[in-house]
C-alpha positions as CSV (number, residue, x, y, z in Angstrom):
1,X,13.2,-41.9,1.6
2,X,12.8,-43.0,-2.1
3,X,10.5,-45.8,-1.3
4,X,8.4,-44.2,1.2
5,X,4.7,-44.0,-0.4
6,X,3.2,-40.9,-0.8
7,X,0.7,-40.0,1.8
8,X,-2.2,-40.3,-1.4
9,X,-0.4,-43.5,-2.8
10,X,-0.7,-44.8,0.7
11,X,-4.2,-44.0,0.7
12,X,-4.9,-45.5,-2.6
13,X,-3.5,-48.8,-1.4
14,X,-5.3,-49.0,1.9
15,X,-8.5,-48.7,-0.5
16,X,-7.7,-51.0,-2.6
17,X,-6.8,-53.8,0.0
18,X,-10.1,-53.0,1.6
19,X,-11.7,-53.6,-1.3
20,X,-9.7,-56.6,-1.9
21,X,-8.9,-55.8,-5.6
22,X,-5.7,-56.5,-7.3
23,X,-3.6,-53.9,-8.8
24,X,-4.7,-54.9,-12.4
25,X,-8.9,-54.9,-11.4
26,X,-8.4,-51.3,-10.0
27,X,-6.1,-50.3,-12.9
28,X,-8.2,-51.8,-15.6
29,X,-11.9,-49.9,-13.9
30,X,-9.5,-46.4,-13.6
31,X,-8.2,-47.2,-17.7
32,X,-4.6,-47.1,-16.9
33,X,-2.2,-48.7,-17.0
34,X,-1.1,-51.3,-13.8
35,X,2.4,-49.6,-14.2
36,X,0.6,-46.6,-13.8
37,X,-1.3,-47.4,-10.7
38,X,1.9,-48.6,-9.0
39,X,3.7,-45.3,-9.2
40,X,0.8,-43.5,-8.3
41,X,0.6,-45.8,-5.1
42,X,4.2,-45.7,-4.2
43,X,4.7,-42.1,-4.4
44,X,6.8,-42.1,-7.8
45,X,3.6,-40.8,-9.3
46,X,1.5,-37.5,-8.2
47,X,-2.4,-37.8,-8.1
48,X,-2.5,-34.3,-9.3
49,X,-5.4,-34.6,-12.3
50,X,-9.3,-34.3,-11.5
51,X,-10.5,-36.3,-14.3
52,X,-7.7,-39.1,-13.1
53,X,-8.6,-38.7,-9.2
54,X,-12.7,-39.5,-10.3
55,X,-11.6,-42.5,-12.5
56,X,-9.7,-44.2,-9.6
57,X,-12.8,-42.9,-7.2
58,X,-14.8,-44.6,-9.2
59,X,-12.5,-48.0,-9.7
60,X,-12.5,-48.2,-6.1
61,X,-16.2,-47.3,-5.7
62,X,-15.6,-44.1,-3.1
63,X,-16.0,-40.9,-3.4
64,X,-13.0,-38.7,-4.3
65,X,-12.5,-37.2,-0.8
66,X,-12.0,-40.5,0.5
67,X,-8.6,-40.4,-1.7
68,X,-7.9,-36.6,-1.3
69,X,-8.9,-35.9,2.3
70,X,-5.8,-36.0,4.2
71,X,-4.7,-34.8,7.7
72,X,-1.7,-32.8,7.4
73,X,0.6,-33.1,10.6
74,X,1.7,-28.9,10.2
75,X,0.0,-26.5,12.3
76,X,-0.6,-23.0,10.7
77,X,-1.8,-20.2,13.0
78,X,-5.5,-20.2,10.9
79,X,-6.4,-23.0,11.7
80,X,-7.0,-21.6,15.5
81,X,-10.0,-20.2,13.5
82,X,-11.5,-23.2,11.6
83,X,-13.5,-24.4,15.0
84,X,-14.9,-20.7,15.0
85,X,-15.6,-20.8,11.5
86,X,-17.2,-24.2,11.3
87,X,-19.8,-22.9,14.4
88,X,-20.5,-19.9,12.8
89,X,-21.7,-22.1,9.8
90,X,-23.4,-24.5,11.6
91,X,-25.7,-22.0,13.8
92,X,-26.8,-19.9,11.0
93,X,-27.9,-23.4,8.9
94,X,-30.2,-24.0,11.7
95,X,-31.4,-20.3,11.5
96,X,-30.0,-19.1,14.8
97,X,-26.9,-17.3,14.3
98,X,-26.6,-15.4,17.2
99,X,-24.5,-12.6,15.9
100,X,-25.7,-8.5,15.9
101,X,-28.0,-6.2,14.1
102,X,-25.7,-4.1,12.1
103,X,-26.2,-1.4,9.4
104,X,-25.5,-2.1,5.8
105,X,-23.0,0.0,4.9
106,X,-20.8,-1.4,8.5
107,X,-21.0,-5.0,7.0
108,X,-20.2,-3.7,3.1
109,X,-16.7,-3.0,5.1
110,X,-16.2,-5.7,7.0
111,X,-16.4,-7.8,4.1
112,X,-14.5,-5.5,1.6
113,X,-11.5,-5.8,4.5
114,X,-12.1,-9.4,4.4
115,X,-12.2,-9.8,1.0
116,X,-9.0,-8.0,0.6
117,X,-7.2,-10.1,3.2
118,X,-8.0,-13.1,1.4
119,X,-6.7,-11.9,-2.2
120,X,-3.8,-11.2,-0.2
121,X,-3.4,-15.0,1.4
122,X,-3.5,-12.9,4.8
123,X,-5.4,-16.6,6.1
124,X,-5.2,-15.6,10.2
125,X,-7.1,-12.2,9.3
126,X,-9.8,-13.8,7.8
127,X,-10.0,-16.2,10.1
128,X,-10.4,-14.3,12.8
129,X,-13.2,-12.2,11.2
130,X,-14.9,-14.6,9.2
131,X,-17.4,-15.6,12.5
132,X,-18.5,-12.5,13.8
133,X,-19.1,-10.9,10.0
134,X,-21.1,-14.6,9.0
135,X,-23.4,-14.4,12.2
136,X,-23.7,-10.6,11.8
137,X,-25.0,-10.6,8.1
138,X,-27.4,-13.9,9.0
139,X,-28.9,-11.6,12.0
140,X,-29.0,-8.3,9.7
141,X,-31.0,-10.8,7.3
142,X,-33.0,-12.2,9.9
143,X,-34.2,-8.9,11.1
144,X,-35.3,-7.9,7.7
145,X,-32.5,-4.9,7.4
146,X,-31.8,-4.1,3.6
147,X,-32.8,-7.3,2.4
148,X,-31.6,-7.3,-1.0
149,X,-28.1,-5.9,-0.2
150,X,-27.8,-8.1,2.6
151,X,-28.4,-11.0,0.0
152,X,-25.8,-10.0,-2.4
153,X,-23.5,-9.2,0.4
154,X,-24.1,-13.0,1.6
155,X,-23.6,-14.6,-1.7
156,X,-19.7,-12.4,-2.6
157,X,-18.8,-13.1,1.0
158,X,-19.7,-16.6,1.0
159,X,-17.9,-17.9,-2.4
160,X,-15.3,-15.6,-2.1
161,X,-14.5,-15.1,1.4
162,X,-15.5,-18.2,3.3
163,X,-15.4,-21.3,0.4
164,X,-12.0,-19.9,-0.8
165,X,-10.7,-19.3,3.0
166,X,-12.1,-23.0,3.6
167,X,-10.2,-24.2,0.3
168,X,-7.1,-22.3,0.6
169,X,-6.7,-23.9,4.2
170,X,-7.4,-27.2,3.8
171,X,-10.2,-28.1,5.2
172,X,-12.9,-30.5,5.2
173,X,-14.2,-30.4,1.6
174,X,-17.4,-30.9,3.0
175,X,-17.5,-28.0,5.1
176,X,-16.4,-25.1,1.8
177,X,-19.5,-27.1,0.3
178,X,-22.0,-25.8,3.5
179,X,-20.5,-22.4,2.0
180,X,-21.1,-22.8,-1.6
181,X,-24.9,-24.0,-0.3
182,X,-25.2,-21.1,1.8
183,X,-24.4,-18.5,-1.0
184,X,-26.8,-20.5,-3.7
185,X,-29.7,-20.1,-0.9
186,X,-29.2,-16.6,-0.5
187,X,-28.9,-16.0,-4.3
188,X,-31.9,-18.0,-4.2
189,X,-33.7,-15.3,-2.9
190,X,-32.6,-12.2,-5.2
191,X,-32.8,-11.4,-8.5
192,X,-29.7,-10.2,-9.0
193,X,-27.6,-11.9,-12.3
194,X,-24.2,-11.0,-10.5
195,X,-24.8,-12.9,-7.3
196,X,-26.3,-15.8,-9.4
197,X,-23.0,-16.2,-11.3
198,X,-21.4,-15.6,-8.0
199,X,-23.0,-18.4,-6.9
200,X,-22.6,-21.0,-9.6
201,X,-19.0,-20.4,-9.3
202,X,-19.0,-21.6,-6.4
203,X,-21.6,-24.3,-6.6
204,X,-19.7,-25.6,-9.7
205,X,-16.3,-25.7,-7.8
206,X,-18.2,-27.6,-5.1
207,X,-19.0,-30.0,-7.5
208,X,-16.0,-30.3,-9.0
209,X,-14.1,-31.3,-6.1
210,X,-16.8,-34.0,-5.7
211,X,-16.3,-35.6,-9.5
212,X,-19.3,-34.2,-10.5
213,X,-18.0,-32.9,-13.6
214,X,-21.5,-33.0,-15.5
215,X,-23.5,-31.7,-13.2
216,X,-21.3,-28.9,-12.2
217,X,-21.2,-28.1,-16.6
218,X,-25.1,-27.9,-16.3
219,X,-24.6,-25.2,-12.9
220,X,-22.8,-23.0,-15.4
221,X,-24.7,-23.2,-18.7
222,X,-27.9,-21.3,-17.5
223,X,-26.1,-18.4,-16.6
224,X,-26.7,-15.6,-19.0
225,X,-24.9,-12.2,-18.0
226,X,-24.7,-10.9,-21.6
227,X,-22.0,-7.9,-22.0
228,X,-23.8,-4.9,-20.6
229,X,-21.5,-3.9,-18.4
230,X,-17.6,-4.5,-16.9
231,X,-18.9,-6.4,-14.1
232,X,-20.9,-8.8,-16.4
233,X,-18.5,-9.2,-18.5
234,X,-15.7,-10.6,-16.1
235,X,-18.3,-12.3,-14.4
236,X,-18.7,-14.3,-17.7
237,X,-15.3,-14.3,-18.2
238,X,-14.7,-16.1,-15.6
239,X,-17.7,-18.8,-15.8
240,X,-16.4,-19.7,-19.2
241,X,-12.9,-20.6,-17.5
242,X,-14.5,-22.7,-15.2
243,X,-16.7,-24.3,-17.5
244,X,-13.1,-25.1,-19.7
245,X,-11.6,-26.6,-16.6
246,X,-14.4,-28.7,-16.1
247,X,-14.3,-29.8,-20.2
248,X,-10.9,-30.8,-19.8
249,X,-11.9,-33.0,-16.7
250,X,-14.6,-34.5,-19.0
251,X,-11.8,-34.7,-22.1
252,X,-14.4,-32.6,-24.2
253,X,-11.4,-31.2,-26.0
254,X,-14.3,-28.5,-29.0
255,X,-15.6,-27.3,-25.6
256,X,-12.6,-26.6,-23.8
257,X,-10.6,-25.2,-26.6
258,X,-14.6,-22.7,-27.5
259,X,-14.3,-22.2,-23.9
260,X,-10.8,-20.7,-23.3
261,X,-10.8,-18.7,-26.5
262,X,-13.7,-16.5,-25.9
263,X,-12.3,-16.3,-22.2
264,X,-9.3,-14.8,-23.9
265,X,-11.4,-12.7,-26.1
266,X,-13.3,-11.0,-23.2
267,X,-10.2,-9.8,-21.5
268,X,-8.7,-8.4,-24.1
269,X,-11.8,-6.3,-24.0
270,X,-11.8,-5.9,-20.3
271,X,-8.0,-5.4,-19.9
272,X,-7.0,-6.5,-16.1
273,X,-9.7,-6.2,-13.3
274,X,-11.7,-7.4,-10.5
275,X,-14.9,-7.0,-10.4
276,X,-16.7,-9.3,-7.8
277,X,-12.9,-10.0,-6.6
278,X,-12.5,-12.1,-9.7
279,X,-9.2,-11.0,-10.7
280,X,-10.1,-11.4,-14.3
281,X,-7.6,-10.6,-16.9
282,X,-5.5,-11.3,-19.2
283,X,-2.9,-12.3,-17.1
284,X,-5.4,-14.3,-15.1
285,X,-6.5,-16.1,-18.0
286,X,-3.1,-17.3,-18.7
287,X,-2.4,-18.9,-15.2
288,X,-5.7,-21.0,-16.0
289,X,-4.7,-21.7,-19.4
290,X,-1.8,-23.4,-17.7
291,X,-4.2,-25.6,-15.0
292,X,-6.2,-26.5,-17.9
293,X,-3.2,-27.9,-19.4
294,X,-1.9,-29.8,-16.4
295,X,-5.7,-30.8,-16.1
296,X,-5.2,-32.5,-19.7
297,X,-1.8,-33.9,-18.8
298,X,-0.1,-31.7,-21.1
299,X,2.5,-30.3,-19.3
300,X,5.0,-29.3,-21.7
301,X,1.7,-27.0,-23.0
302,X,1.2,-25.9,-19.5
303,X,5.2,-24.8,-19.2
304,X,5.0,-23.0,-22.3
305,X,2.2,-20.8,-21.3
306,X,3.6,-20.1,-18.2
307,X,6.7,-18.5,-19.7
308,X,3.8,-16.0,-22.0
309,X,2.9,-14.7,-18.6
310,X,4.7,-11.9,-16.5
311,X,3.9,-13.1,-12.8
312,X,4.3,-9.5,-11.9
313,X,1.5,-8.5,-13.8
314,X,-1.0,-10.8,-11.6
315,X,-3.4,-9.0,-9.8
316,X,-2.9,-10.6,-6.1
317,X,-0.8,-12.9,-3.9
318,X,-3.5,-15.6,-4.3
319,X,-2.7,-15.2,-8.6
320,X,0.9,-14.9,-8.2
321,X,1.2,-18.3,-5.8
322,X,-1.0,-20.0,-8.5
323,X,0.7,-19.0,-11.0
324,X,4.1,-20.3,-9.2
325,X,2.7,-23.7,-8.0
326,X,1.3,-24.3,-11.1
327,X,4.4,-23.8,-13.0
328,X,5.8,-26.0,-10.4
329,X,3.8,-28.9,-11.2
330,X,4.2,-28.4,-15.2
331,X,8.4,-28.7,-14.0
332,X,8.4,-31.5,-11.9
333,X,6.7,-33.7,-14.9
334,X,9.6,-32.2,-17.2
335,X,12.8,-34.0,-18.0
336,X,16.1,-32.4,-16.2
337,X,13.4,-29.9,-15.2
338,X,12.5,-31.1,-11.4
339,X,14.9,-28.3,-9.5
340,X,13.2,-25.5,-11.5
341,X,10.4,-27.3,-10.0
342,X,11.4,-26.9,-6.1
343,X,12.2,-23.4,-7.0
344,X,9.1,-22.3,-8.1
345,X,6.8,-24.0,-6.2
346,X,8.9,-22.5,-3.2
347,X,8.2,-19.2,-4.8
348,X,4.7,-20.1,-4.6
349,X,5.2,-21.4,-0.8
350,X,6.7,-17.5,0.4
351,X,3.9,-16.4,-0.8
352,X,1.3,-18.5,0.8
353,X,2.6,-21.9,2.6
354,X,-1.0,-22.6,2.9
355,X,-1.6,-23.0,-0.3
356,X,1.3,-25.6,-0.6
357,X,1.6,-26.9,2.5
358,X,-2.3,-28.0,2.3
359,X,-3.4,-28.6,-1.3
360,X,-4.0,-32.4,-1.9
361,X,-2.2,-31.5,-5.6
362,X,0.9,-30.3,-3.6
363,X,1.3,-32.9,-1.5
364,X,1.5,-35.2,-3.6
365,X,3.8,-33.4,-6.3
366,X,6.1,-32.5,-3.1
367,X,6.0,-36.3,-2.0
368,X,6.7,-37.0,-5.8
369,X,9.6,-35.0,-6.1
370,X,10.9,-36.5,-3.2
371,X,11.8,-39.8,-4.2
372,X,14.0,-37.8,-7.1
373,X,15.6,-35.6,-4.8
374,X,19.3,-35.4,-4.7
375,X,21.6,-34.8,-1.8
376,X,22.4,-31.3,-2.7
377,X,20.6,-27.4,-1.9
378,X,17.8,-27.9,-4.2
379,X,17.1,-31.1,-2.3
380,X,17.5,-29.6,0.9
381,X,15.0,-27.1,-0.1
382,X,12.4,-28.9,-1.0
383,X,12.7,-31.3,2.2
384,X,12.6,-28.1,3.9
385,X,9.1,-27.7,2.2
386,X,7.8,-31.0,2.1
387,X,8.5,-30.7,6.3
388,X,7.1,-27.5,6.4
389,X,3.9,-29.3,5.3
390,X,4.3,-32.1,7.2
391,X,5.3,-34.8,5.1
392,X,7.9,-37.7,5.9
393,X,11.0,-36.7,4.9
């Protein structure tokens, strides 16, 4: 078991012998070490950074999907929905989605029930509605019914319905992008600040998925919400987290650390809420704190924070799974540390399986913590998990 590669490390080797590079070439383009690169290919490793995933991208001259876009053997019950889903998107790109006429106020539902099933990682619920809401809002649009609320509704439903369902699932990163694109065209076409911060959160996740850390920064610097009200302020709030992840992916240590403190500084003010289905907060901006630690390899930092925030205090499933696997990550890179590890990341796994079973991050931290794993209930829990999510075990 301990010298099976990691599915990623596997990937990152067939790469590099189709590029025909040595270990050293690749190692020396990335700036790591060839030590390094071996671990990361064998599995020892986890490819669990942005900023590190773009840099071996970029060694190997591919894109970052083409290291992080994996085919997980599981089957979940949502993924019935992703065909669906992925039709739904298609027909209304091409301006024919086929869907019904429906009044405002019948859609603001649909997608406030949707909305809610995806804060609470209810995956086959959305699924199962995501079609018939997108085609129904693209025909309400196309028939010229309430225009501008149709618009807005578009743009929330979109980024925070559809891109996350997309994300949390695992599927083609491609495919939450047609999402993110679909939002930014309907924001496009409103003058509404909220649905254009909406939208750049999205766009600049989009982008950061695909490495491009500078242009998704730009995305998110012409926003101006200003403070005028609750809904602006979290709205901000949670643009300038983004914007700190993204810093630490680009190693712009002034802008992350400006970034993060007047993150913190707005929810003091705004105590815990979610407007937009944000979930900013206080005890929000502490689980990002901690990925914007592991993002800057700091994981004793990121385990530190992580014991400032009460879990209970999150205000969703999707927050208190993140918070879990994230802690998880910080563990497994922490000496003696790696069973506190496999128990919180299977915290994070009752709470959404999804969300560990198909995250490229999780994968490889699972496979990682494999070829550590003793012989004992720890290790036969995390096997458990790491089959769960179809990895060799």
């Amino acid at each position: 078991m301990g010298d099976a590669p990691s599915e990623v490390g596997r990937r990152l080797r067939q790469l590099r012998h189709a590029k025909k590079k040595s270990l050293a070439v690749i190692a020396g383009r990335a700036g790591i070490s060839v030590s390094y690169l071996s671990r990361l290919e064998s599995g020892a490793r986890a490819l669990d950074r942005r900023s590190l995933i773009k840099g071996l991208a970029d060694a190997l001259e591919v894109a970052p999907s083409e290291i992080t876009t994996l085919a997980p053997v599981d089957h979940l019950e949502e993924d019935h929905s992703l065909g669906p889903v992925r039709l739904a998107i298609l027909s209304v790109t091409m301006g024919e989605p086929d869907g019904e006429v429906v009044p405002v106020n019948i859609l603001t539902k649909r997608a406030t029930a949707l909305l809610e099933a995806q804060r609470q990682c209810d995956y086959v619920s959305v699924g199962r509605d995501l079609p018939a809401l997108i085609r129904d809002m693209h025909t309400t649009l196309k028939a010229g019914r309430d225009v501008k609320r149709i618009l807005e509704l578009l743009v929330l439903t979109h980024v925070q319905g559809t891109q996350a369902w997309l994300g949390d699932i695992g599927a083609n990163m491609d495919l939450g992008w047609q999402a993110a694109a679909l939002a930014k065209r309907a924001a496009d076409q409103t003058d509404d600040p909220l649905s254009h911060a909406v939208s750049a959160f999205g766009t600049a996740f989009g982008l950061m998925g695909a490495g491009a850390f500078d242009l998704a920064s730009k995305v998110l610097t012409v926003q101006n919400l200003g403070t005028a009200s609750p809904e602006a302020v979290q709205a901000t709030g949670m643009l300038t987290l983004t914007s700190s992840l993204i810093a630490a992916a680009r190693k712009n240590q002034s802008e992350r650390l400006a970034a993060i403190e007047y993150a913190a500084d707005l929810a003091d003010h705004t105590g815990e809420g979610n407007a937009l289905w944000f979930g900013f907060g206080p005890s929000n901006v502490g689980v990002w704190r901690m990925s914007i630690a592991l993002e800057m390899g700091d994981y004793a930092e990121a385990a530190r924070i992580a014991r400032t925030v009460n879990p209970d205090a999150l205000p969703s499933p999707t927050r208190k799974s993140a918070y879990w696997r994230e802690y998880g990550r910080a563990l497994a890179r922490l000496p003696r540390r790696q069973d506190d590890a496999v128990l919180a990341l299977r915290r994070a796994e009752m709470i959404s399986p999804a969300r560990i079973h198909r995250h490229p991050f999780m994968r490889s931290i699972l496979a990682e913590l494999l070829v550590k794993a003793k012989r004992d209930a720890v290790g036969r829990e995390l096997r458990g998990m790491a089959y769960r999510a179809g990895l060799p075990v």
